[in-house]
N, C-alpha and C positions, 0 to 999 in steps of 0.2 A: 800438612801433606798437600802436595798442587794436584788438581781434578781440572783437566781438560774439559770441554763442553764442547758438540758442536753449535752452530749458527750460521741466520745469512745476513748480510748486511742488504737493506733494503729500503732507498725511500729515506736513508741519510739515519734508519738505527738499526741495530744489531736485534734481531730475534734470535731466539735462544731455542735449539732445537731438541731439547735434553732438559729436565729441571736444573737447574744450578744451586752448588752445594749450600746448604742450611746454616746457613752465616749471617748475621746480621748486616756485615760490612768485611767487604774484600776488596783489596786490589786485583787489578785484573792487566793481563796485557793480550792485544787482540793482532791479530795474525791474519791478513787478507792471502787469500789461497786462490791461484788461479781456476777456472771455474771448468769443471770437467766434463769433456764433450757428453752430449749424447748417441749413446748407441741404438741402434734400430735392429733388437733382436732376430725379427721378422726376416729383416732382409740379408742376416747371414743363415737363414733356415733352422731359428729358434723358436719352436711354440712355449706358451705361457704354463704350458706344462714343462716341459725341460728348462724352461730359466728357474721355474720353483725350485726345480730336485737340483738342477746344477748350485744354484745360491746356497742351498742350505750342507751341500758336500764344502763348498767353499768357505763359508763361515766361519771355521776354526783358521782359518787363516788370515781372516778380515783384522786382526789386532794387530799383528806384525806388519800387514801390508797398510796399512795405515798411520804407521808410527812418521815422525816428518823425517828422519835419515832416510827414508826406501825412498823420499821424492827422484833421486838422481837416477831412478833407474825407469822413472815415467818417460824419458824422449829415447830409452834404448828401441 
């Protein structure tokens, strides 16, 4: 079965953001993903309270929009 992980590549190695699956020894193949802006909640009139309740409304959706086929619809 293949198990994704994320990671960032940093300083010339790969850290691993996730444990990685319980294998002795695995082939891997590693994916550089362009690096996603940051948003500054604040300044479209988002307190730390409404990014919490918004995130977590959102979160059933976070698998699918994450999947690497939805990338093409990042520069709509």
């Amino acid at each position: 079965m293949l198990k994704s992980i994320q990671g960032v590549f940093r300083d010339g190695k790969v850290e691993l953001l996730e444990p990685a699956p319980q294998t002795i020894e695995s082939r891997v193949v590693i994916t550089f993903l362009p690096n996603r802006p940051v948003i500054d909640l604040r300044e479209k009139g988002i307190d730390e309270r409404q990014a919490t309740d918004l995130s977590a409304r959102l979160r059933p959706f976070a698998e699918d929009w994450d999947r690497p086929d939805m990338d093409v619809y990042d520069d709509l």
